[in-house]
C-alpha positions as CSV (number, residue, x, y, z in Angstrom):
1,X,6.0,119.9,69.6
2,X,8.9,122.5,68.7
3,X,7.8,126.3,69.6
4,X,10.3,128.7,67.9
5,X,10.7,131.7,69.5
6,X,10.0,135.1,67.4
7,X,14.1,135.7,67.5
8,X,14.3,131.8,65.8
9,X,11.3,132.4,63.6
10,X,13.4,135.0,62.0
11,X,16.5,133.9,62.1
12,X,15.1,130.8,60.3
13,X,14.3,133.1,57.1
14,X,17.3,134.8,57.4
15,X,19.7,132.1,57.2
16,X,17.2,130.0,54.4
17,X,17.3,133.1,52.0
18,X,21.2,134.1,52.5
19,X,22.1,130.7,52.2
20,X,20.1,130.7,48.6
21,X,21.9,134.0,48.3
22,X,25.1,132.6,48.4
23,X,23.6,129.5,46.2
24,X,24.1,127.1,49.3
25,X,22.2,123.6,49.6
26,X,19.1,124.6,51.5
27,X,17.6,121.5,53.8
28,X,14.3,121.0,55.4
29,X,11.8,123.5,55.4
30,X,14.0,126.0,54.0
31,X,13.5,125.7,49.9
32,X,10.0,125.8,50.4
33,X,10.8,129.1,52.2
34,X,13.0,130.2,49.9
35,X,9.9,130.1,47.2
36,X,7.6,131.7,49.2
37,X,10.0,134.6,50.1
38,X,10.8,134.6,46.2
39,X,7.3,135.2,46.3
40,X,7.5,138.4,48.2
41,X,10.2,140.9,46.4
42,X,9.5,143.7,49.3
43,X,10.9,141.7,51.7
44,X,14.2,140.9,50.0
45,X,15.9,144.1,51.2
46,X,14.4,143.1,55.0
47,X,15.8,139.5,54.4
48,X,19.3,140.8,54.0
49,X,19.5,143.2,56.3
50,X,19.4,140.9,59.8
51,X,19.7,144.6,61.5
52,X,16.2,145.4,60.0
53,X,14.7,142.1,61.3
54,X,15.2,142.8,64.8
55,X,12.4,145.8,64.4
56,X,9.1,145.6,66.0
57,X,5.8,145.4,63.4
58,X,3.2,147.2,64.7
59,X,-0.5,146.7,63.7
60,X,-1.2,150.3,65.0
61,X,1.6,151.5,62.3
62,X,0.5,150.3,59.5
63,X,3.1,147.8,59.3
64,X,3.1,144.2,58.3
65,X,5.1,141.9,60.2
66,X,7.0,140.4,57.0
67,X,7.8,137.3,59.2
68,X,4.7,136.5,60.2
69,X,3.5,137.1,56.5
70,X,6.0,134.0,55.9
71,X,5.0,132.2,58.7
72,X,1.6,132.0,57.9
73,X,2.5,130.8,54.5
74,X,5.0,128.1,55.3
75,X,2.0,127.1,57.7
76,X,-0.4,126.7,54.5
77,X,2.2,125.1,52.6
78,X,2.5,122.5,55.0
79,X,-1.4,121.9,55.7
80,X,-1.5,121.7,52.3
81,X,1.3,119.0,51.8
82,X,-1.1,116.9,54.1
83,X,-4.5,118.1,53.4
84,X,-5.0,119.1,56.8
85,X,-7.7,120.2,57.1
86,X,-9.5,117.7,54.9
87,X,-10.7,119.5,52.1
88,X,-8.1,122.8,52.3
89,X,-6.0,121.4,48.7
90,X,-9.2,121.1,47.0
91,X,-10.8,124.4,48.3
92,X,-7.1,126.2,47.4
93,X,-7.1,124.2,43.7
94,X,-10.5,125.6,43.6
95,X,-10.0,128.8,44.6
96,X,-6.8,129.6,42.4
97,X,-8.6,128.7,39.3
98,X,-11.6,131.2,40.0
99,X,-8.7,134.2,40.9
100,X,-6.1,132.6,38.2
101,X,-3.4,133.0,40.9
102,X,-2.4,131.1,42.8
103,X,-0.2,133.1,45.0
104,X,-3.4,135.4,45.5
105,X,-5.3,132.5,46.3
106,X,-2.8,131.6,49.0
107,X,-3.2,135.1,50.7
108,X,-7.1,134.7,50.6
109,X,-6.4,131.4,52.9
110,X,-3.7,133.3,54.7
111,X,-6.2,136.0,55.6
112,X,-8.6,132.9,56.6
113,X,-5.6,131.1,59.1
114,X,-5.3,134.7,60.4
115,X,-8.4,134.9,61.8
116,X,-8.8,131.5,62.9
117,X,-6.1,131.9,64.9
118,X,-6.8,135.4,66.2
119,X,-10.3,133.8,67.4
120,X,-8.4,130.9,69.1
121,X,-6.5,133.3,71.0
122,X,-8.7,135.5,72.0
123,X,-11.2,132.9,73.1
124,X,-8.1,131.0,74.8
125,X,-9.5,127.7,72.7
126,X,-8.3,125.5,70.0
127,X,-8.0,126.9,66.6
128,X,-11.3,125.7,64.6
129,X,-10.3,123.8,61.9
130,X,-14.0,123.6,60.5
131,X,-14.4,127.2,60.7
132,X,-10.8,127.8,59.0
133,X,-12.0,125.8,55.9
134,X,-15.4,127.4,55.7
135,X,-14.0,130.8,55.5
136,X,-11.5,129.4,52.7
137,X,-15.3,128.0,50.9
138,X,-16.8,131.4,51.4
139,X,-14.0,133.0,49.2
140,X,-14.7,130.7,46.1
């Protein structure tokens, strides 16, 4: 199972979005990147500025960690792609009708992974998948 580090996390995004900067073939994982960061306008100075990325996103500031933002969504995109959990593309279709958005519908399930994996690590356990998909129900 691959484990990027933080440092290859970012430098992932980095090199996707200067590469479609510089209108470069993007392979793999990266065009879906590339939409989500599209996505996400007040991170486009951050993406091209690879001294920015190497500052630290503090909960207790305020700040949003922009590549965990992306993270979590490229995560989504991919449980998605394989309906993993069962029922997650249906309860997204679902939910993006109701907000007529899907972007905003994506950040409802983001908010959803979130905590399913904050819960996992703090109880050093598994992430729920059950418990992920119910929270993503609750929102429709």
């Amino acid at each position: 199972m691959f484990n990027p580090s933080r440092d290859q996390v970012r430098q992932f995004f980095l090199d996707a979005w200067g590469r479609h900067r510089r209108g470069e073939p993007l392979s793999g994982l990266e065009p879906v990147a590339v939409d989500l960061m599209r996505l996400h306008p007040e991170y486009h100075a951050l993406l091209e500025d690879p001294a920015g990325a190497a500052r630290e996103f503090s909960v207790e500031d305020g700040a949003m960690n922009p590549f965990l933002h992306l993270s979590l969504h490229l995560a989504i995109e991919e449980q998605l792609g394989i309906d993993q959990p069962p029922g997650l593309r249906a309860a997204l279709e679902r939910l993006a009708a109701k907000l007529g958005d899907r972007h905003a519908a994506l950040h409802e399930v983001l908010d959803c992974l979130g905590e399913t994996m904050w819960r996992a690590q703090r109880d050093n356990a598994p992430p729920d998948a059950q418990a992920y998909l119910e929270c993503v129900r609750r929102r429709l």
